[in-house]
C-alpha positions in Angstrom: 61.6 233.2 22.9 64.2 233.0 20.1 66.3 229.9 19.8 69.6 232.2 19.6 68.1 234.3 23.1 67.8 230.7 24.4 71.2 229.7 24.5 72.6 232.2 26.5 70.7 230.6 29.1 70.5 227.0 28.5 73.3 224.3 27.9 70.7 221.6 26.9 72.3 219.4 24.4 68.8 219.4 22.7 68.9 223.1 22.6 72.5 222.4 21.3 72.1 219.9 18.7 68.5 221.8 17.3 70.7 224.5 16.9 73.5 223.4 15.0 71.4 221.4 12.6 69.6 224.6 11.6 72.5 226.8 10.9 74.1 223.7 8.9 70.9 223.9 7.4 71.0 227.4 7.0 74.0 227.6 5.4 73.1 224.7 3.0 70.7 227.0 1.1 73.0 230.4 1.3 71.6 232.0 4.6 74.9 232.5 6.1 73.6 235.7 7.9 71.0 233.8 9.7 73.2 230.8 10.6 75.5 233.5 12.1 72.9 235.3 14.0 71.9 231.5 15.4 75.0 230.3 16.3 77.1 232.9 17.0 75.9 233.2 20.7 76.2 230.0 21.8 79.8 229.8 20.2 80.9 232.9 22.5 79.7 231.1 25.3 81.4 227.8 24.3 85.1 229.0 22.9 86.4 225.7 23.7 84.2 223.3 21.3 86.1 223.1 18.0 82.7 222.1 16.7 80.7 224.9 17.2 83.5 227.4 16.7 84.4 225.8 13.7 80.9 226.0 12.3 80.8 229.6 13.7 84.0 230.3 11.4 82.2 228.8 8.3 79.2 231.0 9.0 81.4 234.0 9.1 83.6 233.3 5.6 79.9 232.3 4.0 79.1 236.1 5.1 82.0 237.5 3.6 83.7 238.1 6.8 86.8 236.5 6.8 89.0 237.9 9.4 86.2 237.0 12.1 86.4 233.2 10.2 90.2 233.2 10.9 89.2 234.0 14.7 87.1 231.5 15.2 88.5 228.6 13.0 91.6 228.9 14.7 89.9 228.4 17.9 88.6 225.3 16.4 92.2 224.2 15.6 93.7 224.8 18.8 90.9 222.2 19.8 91.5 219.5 16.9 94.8 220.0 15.0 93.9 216.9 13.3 91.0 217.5 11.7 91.3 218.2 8.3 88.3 220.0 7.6 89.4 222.4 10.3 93.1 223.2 8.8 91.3 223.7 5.2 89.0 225.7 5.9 91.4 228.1 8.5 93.7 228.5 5.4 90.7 229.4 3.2 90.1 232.1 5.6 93.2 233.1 6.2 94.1 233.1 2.6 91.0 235.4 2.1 91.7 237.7 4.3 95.2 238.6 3.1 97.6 236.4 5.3 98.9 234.2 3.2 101.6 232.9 5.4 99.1 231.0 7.8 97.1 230.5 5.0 99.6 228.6 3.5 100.8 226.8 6.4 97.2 225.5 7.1 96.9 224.0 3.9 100.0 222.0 4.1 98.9 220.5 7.7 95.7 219.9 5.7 97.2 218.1 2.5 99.7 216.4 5.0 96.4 215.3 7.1 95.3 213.8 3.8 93.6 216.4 1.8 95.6 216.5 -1.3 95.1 216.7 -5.2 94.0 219.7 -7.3 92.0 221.6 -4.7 94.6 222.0 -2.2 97.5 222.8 -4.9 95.9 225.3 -6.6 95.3 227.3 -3.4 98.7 226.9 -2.2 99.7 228.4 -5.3 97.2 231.3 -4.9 98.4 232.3 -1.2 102.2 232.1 -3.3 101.5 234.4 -6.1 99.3 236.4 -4.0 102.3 236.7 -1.6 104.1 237.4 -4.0 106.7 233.7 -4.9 106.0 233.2 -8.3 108.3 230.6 -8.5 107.1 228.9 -5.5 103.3 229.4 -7.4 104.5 228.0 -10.5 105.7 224.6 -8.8 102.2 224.3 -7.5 100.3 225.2 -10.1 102.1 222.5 -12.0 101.3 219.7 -9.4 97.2 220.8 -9.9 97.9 220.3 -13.4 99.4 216.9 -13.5 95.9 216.1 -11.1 93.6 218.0 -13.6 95.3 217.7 -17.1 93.3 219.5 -20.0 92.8 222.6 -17.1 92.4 225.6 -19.4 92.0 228.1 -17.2 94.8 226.6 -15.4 97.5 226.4 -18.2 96.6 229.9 -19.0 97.4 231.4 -15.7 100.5 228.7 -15.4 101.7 230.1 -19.1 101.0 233.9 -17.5 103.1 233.5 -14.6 105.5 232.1 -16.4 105.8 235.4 -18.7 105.9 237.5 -15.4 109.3 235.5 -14.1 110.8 236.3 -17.9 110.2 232.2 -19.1 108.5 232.9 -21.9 109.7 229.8 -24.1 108.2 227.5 -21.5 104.9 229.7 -21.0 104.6 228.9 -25.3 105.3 225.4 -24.4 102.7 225.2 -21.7 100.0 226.8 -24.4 101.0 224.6 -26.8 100.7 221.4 -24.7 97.4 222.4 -23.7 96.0 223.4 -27.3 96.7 219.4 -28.2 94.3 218.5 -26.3 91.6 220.9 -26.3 91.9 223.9 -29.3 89.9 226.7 -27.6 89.8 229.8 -28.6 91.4 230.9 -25.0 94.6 229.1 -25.5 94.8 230.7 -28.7 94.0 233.8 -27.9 96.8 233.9 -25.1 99.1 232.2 -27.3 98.9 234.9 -29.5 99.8 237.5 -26.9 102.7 235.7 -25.4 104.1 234.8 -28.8 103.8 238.9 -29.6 105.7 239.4 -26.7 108.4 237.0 -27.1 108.7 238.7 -30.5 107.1 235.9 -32.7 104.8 238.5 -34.4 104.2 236.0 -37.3 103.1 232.9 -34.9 101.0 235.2 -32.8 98.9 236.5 -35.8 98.3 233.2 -36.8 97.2 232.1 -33.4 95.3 235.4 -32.9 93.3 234.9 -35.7 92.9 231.6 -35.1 91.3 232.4 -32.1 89.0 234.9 -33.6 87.8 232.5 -35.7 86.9 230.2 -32.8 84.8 233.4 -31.0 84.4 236.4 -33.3 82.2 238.3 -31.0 85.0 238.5 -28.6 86.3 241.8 -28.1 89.1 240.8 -26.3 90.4 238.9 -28.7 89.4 241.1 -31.5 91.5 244.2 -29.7 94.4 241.9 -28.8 94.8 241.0 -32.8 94.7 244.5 -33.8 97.2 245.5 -31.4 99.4 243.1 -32.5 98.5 244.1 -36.1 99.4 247.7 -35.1 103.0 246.6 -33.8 103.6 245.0 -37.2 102.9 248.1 -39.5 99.3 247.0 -40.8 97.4 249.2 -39.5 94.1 249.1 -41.5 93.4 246.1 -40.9 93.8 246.9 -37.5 91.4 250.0 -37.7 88.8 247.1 -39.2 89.2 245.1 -36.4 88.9 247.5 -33.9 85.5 248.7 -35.5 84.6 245.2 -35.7 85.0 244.9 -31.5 83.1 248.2 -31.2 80.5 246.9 -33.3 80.3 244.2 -30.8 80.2 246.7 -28.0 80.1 250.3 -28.7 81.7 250.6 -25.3 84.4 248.8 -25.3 87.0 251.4 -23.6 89.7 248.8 -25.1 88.6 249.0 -28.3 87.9 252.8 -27.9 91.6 253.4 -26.9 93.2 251.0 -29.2 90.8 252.7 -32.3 91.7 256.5 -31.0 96.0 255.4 -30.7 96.1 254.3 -34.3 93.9 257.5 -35.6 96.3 259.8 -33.7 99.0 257.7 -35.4 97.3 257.8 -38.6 97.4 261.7 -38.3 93.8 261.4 -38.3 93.4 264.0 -35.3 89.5 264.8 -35.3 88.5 261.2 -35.5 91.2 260.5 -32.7 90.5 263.2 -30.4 86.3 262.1 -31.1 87.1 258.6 -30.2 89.3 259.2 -27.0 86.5 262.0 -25.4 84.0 258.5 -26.3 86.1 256.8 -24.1 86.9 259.7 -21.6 82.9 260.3 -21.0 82.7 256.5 -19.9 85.9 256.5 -17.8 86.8 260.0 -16.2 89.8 259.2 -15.1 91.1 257.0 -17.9 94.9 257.5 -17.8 95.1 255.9 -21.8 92.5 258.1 -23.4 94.0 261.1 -21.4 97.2 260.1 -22.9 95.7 260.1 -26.7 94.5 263.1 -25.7 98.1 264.6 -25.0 100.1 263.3 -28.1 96.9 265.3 -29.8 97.5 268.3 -27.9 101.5 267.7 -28.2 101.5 267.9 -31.8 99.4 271.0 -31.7 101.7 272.4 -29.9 99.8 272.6 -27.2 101.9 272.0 -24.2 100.1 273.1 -21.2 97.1 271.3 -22.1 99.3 268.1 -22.5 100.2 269.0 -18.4 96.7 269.6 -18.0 95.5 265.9 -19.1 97.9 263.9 -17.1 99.2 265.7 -14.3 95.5 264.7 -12.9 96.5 260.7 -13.8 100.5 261.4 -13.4 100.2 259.4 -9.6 97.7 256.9 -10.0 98.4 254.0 -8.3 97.7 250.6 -10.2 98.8 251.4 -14.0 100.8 249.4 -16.5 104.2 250.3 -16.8 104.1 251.1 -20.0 100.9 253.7 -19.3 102.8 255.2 -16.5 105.9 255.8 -18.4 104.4 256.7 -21.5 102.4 259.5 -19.0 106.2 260.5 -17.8 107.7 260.8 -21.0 104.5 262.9 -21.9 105.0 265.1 -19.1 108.3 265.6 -19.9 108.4 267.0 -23.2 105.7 269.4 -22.3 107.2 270.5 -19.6 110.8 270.9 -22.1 109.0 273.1 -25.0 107.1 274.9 -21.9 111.4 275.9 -20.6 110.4 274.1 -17.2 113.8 272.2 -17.0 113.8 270.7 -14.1 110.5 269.4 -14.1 111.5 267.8 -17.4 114.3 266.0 -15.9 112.1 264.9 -12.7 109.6 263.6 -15.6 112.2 262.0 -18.1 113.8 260.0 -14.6 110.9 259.2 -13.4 109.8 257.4 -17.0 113.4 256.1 -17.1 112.9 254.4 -13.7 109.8 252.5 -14.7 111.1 251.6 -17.5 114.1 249.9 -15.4 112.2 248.3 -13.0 110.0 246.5 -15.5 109.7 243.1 -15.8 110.2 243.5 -19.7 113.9 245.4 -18.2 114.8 242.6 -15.6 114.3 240.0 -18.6 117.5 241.6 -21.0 120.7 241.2 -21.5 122.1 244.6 -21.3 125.5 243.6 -22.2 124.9 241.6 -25.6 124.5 244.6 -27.3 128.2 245.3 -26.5 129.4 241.9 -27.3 127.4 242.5 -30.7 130.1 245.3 -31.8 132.9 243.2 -30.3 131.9 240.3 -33.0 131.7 243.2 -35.5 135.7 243.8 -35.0 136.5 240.8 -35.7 134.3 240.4 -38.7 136.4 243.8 -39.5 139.8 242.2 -39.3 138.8 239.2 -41.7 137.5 241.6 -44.3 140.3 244.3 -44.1 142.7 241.4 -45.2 140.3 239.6 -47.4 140.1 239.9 -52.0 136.3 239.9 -52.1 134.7 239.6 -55.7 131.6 241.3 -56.7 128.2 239.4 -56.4 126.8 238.5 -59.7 123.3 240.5 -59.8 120.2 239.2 -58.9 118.0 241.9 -60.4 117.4 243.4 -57.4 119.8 246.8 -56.9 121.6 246.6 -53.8 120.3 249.3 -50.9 121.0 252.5 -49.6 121.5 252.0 -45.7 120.3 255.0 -43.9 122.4 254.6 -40.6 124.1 256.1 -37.5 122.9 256.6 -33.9 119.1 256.8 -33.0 118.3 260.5 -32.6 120.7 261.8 -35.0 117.8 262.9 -37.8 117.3 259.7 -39.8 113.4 260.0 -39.8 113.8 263.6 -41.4 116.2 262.7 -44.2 114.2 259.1 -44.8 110.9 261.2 -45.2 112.5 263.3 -47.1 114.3 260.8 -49.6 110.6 259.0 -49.7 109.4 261.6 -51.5 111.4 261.1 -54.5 110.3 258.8 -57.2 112.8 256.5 -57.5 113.4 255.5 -54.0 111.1 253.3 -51.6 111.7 254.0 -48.0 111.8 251.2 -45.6 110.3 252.8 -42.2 112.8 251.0 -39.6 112.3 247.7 -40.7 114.5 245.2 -38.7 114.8 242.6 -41.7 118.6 243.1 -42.1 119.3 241.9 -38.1 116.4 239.0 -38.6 118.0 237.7 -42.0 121.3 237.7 -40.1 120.0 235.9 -36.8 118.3 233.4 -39.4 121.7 232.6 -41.0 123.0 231.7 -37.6 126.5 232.0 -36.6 129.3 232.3 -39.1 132.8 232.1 -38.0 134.3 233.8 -41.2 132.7 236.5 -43.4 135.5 236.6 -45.7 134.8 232.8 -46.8 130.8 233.4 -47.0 130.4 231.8 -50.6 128.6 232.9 -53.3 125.5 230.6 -52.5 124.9 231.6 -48.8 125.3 235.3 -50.4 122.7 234.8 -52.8 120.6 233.0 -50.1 120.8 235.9 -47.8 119.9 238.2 -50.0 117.0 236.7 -52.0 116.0 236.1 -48.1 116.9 240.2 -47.0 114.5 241.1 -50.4 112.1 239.2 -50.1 111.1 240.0 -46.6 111.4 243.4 -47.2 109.0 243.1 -50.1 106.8 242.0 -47.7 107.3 244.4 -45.3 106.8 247.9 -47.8 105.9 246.6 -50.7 106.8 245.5 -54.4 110.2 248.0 -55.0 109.9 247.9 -59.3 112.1 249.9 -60.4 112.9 251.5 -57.6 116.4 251.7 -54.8 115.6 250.8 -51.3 116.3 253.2 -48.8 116.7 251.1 -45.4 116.3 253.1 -42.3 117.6 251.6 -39.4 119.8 253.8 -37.2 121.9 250.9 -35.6 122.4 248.6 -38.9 125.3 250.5 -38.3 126.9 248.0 -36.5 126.3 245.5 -39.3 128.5 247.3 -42.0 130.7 244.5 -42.0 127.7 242.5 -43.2 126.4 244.8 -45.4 129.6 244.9 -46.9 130.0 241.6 -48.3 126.2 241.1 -49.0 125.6 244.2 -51.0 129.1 245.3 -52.1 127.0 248.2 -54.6 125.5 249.2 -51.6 125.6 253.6 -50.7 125.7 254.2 -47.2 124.4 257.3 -45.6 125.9 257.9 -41.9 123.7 260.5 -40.2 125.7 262.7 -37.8 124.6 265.4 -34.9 126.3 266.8 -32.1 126.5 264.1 -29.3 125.4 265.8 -26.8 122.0 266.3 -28.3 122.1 262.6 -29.5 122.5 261.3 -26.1 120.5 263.8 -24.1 117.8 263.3 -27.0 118.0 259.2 -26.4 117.7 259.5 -22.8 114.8 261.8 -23.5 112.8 259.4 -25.4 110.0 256.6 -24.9 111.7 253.6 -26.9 110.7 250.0 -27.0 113.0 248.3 -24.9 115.4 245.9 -26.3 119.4 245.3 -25.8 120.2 248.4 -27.6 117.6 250.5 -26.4 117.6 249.6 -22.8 121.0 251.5 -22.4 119.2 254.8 -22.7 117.5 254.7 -18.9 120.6 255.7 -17.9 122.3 258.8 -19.2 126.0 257.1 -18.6 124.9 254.0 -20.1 123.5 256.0 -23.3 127.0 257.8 -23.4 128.8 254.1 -23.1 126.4 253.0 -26.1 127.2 256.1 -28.0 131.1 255.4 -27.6 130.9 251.8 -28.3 128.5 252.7 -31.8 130.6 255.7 -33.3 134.1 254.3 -32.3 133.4 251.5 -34.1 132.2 253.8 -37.2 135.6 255.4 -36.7 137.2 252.3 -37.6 134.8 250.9 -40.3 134.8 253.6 -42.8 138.9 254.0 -43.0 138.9 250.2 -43.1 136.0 248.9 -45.1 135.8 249.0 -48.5 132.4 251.2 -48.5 130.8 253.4 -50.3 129.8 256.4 -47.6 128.8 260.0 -47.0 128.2 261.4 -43.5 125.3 263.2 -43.2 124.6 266.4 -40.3 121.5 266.8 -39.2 122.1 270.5 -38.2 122.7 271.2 -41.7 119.2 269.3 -42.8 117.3 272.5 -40.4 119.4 275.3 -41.9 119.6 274.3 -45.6 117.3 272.0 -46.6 117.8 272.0 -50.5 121.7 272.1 -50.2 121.6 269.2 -48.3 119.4 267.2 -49.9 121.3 267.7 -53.3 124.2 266.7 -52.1 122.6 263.5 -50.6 120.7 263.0 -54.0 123.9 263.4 -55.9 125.6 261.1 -53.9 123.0 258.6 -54.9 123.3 259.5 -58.7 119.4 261.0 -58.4 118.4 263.9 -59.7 116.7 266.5 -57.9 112.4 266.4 -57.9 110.3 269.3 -55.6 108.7 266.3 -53.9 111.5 265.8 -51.5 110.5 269.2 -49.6 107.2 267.9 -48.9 108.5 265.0 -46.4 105.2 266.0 -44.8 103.2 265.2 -47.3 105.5 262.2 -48.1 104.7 260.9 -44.9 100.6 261.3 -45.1 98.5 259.0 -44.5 101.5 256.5 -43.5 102.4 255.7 -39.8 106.0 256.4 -38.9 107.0 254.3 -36.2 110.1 256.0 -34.5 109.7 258.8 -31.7 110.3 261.6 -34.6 106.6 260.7 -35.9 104.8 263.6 -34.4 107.8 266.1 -35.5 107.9 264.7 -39.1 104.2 264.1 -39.6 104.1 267.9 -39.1 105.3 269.0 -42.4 107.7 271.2 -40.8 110.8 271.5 -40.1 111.4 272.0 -36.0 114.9 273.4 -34.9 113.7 273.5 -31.1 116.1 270.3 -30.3 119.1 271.9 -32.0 121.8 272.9 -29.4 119.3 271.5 -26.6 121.8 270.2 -24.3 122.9 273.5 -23.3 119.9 273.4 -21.3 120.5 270.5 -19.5 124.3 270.8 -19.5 124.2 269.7 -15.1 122.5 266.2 -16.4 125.1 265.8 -19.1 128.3 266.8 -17.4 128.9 263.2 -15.5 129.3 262.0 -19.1 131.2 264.5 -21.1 135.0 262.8 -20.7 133.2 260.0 -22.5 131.7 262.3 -25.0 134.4 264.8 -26.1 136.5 262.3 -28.6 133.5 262.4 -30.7 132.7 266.2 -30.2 136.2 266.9 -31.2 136.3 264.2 -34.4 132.7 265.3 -35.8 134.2 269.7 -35.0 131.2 270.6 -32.8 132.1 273.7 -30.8 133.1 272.5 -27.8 129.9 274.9 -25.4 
C-alpha cells in the first residue's frame, strides 16, 4: 500500500516522521509534485500541525501553486506566529499570488522576528511596486542596497523607478554611483537611456556607446544608441547601427521597427514598408510595425488603409503611451481626410488624453512656459529705453529667424528657402533656447557687454555648425516657430538679424496644434487641451503684438494661405526681403527636402513635393470643438483680417 494511502489511516508517528523526511527530501531535488502527492493527505487530516501544514504550503509554491501555499501556510501561522520561517515563506506566497498587502505584512512580522537584510528588503519593495507605492518601493530598495552595495541589477531597477516617479536627477546619480564601482556595460547602457530622457542627448551618446563597446553583440544596446541617434538628427549612423543589431539577430522586432521608422522617415518607402511586413510576419499583431505601416499608407494618401492597420491594435491593452497615442493621432487624421469628423475628434481626444496622463505629462511644469513670456516683457521694457550699439562682426552674418506659432506653415516656407543657394536651413534646431539656458540668468539685457555678446554668439554658431553643417558663405535660416518669444534676445545678439513672422488664421493654428502628435515639453504640453492651446496662442501673438511696434527689428509677416495660392509671389517677396535673388530651386522644396529627415509633424506633407491646401479653412469643420475658445481667439482674427466665418 502507498505511503500517502497509508496515512489516511494511520497516526503512527513512524508513519509520520518517514513521511515528512521524504517530501523534504523530495523537494530537495525539485519533485515538488511528488512531495505534494505524499503529504498533502496527511496535512488534510492534521490542519492543526503548523509543521506539516507548513511543509504542505512549501510543496504547493514549489508546484507553482501559490494561492493553495497561502492556504495552507497561513494555517501554519495561526499555529506558530513566531516562527520566522513560517511568516517568510506566507508572504512569499502571498506576494506570488497577487496580494501584496498580506504579503507585505508577513514580511515585516518576519524581518521584525529577525529575518532582516537584503532578502527581506528587496521583497518588501517588490510587493510595493507591484502594488503599486513607488515611493514606498524606492525606500526599500535603497535599504537592500546599503546591505548589498555594488548590486547591479539592483541600482538599475532603483535608477528605473526613480524615472517613473519624475526624479530623474537622482536616478543619474544612482547610475553614476554604481558605475564607480563596477563599469558594466548595463549601467551604461541604462545610463544612456535615462540621460536621453532627461534631455542630456550628448552624455547619453557617450554612455550609449560606451556601453556598446563593453558588449557589441547586444541588440539592446545597439537599438537603444540608434534611437537616441535618431532623436539627435544623425540618422545614418543610426540606420548602421540598426543593421549592425539585425546582423546580430535578423529577428530582432526592435531592430526591425526602429530600421523600418527611420526608412519611412528617410522617404525610403519600399525599404520601409519591406522591413515593417519582416517584422509584421513575426508579430501579427504588432501595434509599432502596423503603425509604420500607416504613416506609409498616410502619405500615399491612402486613408482607409491607415484605419485598416490600426483599428485592429486601436484597443490593445498593455502598450506604451507613446504607441497608443501615436495609433490615436494616426487614426485621427485618417479619419479627417476620410470627412469622418467626429471620429476624428474621438481619435485626436483620445491621443490628447494619453498624452495627459503620462508620466512624461505629470513630470512638467505647465506654467513656466507662461512665466517665460512674462520675463520676455520685461526684457522688452529695458530695451525699449536702452541706446544699443552695433556688434562689431565676427565673420559670421547674423541669421534669419524663421518664427511664429507652431502650425502656422514654417516647414513649407523653410523647405522652400533651403532650396536656394545661399541659405542653409536649420531644421528646428533648439540651439538658440540651449545657448540662452547656458548663459544663465541675466537680470538686464540692455547692460549685456560686448564680451558676453561675443561669447554667446561664437557659442549660438558654433553649435549650430555642429548641428547642419559648415555655413561658408552662406545666411542661416533658423526655424524654430516659438524663438518667437526670444526676440528680445535675438535682438541684442544679432542686431543685423531679418526676422520672418509666419502668420495663419488662428483658428486653423490652434485646431491644427491640438491636432498634432508633438513631443511633450512646457510649450507643447498646452496643446492637450484645446483652451489651453488657445491660452498659449494668446500669450505667444500678444506678445508679438507688442515686440514688433517696440523693438527695433527688422521684420516681415509672412501668411501661409498666401504660400498655397501663390507660391512664386510669395516667395519673391520673402527673397526680396532678404536681399536674394530669385533661383527655380525654391519650387522644388520637395526635392529640397530629399533624402533629409524633417523633424516637425509637417514632414509627410512637405516630403511630398506638393503643395496640400486640405488644412486651409479646416476649422470650419470642427467649428463645435472650437467655439468654447473663440472670445479668446477673435482679437487676433480681427488684428491679422481673417473673415470672421
Amino acid at each position: 500500500m502507498a505511503l500517502s494511502r497509508l496515512l489516511y489511516h494511520n497516526a503512527n508517528p513512524a508513519y509520520v516522521k518517514q513521511a515528512v523526511q521524504t517530501a523534504v527530501n523530495l523537494l530537495r531535488i525539485g519533485r515538488a509534485g511528488e512531495a505534494l502527492r505524499l503529504i498533502l493527505p496527511f496535512a488534510e487530516r492534521h490542519q492543526k500541525d503548523g509543521d506539516v501544514q507548513y511543509l504542505a504550503g512549501i510543496a504547493f509554491l514549489k508546484n507553482g501553486q501559490a494561492c493553495k501555499a497561502v492556504e495552507y501556510l497561513s494555517r501554519a501561522v495561526q499555529h506558530k506566529p513566531g516562527n520566522v520561517d513560517y511568516q517568510f515563506h506566507l508572504g512569499e506566497a502571498a506576494r506570488m499570488s497577487g496580494k501584496y498587502e498580506p504579503a507585505i505584512k508577513a514580511y515585516k512580522k518576519a524581518r521584525k522576528l529577525g529575518r532582516s537584510g537584503y532578502d527581506i528588503e528587496i521583497r518588501i519593495a517588490d510587493a510595493y511596486e507591484r502594488k503599486g507605492e513607488l515611493n514606498k518601493a524606492l525606500t526599500h530598495f535603497q535599504q537592500a542596497l546599503q546591505n548589498r552595495a555594488g548590486d547591479t541589477a539592483l541600482s538599475i531597477r532603483i535608477a528605473n523607478l526613480m524615472v517613473q516617479t519624475g526624479e530623474r536627477e537622482q536616478a543619474v546619480t544612482v547610475l553614476q554611483d554604481a558605475l564607480r564601482q563596477d563599469q558594466v556595460a548595463p549601467l551604461y547602457n541604462n545610463l544612456g537611456v535615462v540621460l536621453n530622457d532627461a534631455g542630456d542627448r550628448k552624455a547619453a551618446l557617450q554612455a550609449l556607446e560606451k556601453a556598446c563597446e563593453l558588449a557589441p553583440k547586444s541588440v539592446e544596446y545597439l537599438c537603444n544608441l540608434a534611437k537616441v541617434q535618431q532623436d539627435g538628427q544623425a540618422y545614418d549612423v543610426a540606420a548602421v547601427n540598426l543593421q549592425r543589431a539585425l546582423e546580430i539577430d535578423p529577428g530582432a522586432i526592435r531592430a526591425l521597427i526602429g530600421l523600418a521608422t527611420l526608412e519611412e522617415r528617410r522617404k525610403n518607402l519600399e525599404t520601409a514598408h519591406k522591413v515593417a511586413l519582416r517584422a509584421l510576419e513575426l508579430e501579427p499583431e504588432n501595434a509599432e510595425a502596423r503603425l509604420v505601416l500607416a504613416r506609409i499608407a498616410r502619405r500615399q494618401g491612402k486613408h482607409e488603409d491607415v484605419v485598416r492597420l490600426l483599428g485592429a491594435v486601436a484597443g490593445q491593452g498593455g502598450l506604451p503611451v507613446a504607441q497608443a497615442s501615436s495609433i490615436a493621432f494616426e487614426l485621427g487624421h485618417a479619419h479627417d481626410r476620410l470627412g469622418d469628423q467626429p471620429a476624428a475628434v474621438r481619435a485626436f481626444s483620445r491621443a490628447n488624453q494619453l498624452h495627459a496622463e503620462s508620466p512624461v505629462a505629470q513630470q512638467i511644469n505647465d506654467a513656466a512656459f507662461f512665466a517665460k513670456i512674462d520675463r520676455q516683457y520685461e526684457f522688452l521694457r529695458q530695451l525699449e529705453k536702452a541706446s544699443l550699439p552695433d556688434q562689431p562682426s565676427d565673420g559670421f552674418a547674423d541669421p534669419v529667424f524663421l518664427v511664429g506659432f507652431p502650425r502656422s506653415g514654417t516647414t513649407l516656407l523653410e523647405q522652400s528657402l533651403a532650396g536656394h543657394s545661399r541659405l542653409m536651413t536649420s531644421d528646428e534646431q533648439p540651439v538658440l533656447a540651449e545657448v540662452l539656458q547656458e548663459a544663465g540668468e541675466i537680470d538686464s539685457l540692455a547692460a549685456l557687454d560686448d564680451k558676453s555678446i561675443a561669447g554667446l554668439r561664437q557659442a549660438y554658431f558654433k553649435a549650430m555648425e555642429t548641428a547642419v553643417g559648415p555655413l561658408g558663405d552662406r545666411r542661416l535660416v533658423d526655424k524654430l516657430p516659438l524663438n518667437i518669444v526670444y526676440l528680445c534676445w535675438i535682438s541684442r545678439l544679432f542686431p543685423n538679424a531679418r526676422i520672418i513672422v509666419a502668420l495663419r488664421d488662428p483658428r486653423d493654428v490652434v485646431l491644427s496644434c491640438w491636432m498634432q502628435n508633438f513631443q511633450l515639453n512646457e510649450a507643447m504640453i498646452q496643446f492637450l487641451d484645446i483652451e489651453d492651446t488657445a491660452r498659449a496662442y494668446h500669450a505667444v501673438m500678444s506678445f508679438w503684438a507688442e515686440a514688433r511696434d517696440r523693438l527695433d527689428i527688422s521684420f516681415i509677416e509672412h501668411r501661409y494661405e498666401m504660400l498655397l495660392t501663390d507660391f512664386d509671389a510669395c516667395l519673391s517677396r520673402i527673397l526680396g526681403f532678404l536681399s536674394l535673388d530669385w533661383e527655380d530651386n525654391v519650387r522644388q522644396f520637395g526635392q529640397s527636402s530629399s533624402g533629409k529627415v524633417i523633424s516637425t509633424p509637417s514632414a509627410r506633407d512637405v516630403a511630398g513635393g506638393r503643395i496640400f491646401t486640405h488644412a486651409r479653412g479646416r476649422w470650419l469643420k470642427y467649428a463645435d470643438v472650437l467655439a468654447p475658445v473663440m472670445p479668446v481667439l477673435e482679437p487676433h482674427i480681427s488684428r491679422m483680417d481673417y473673415p470672421q466665418a
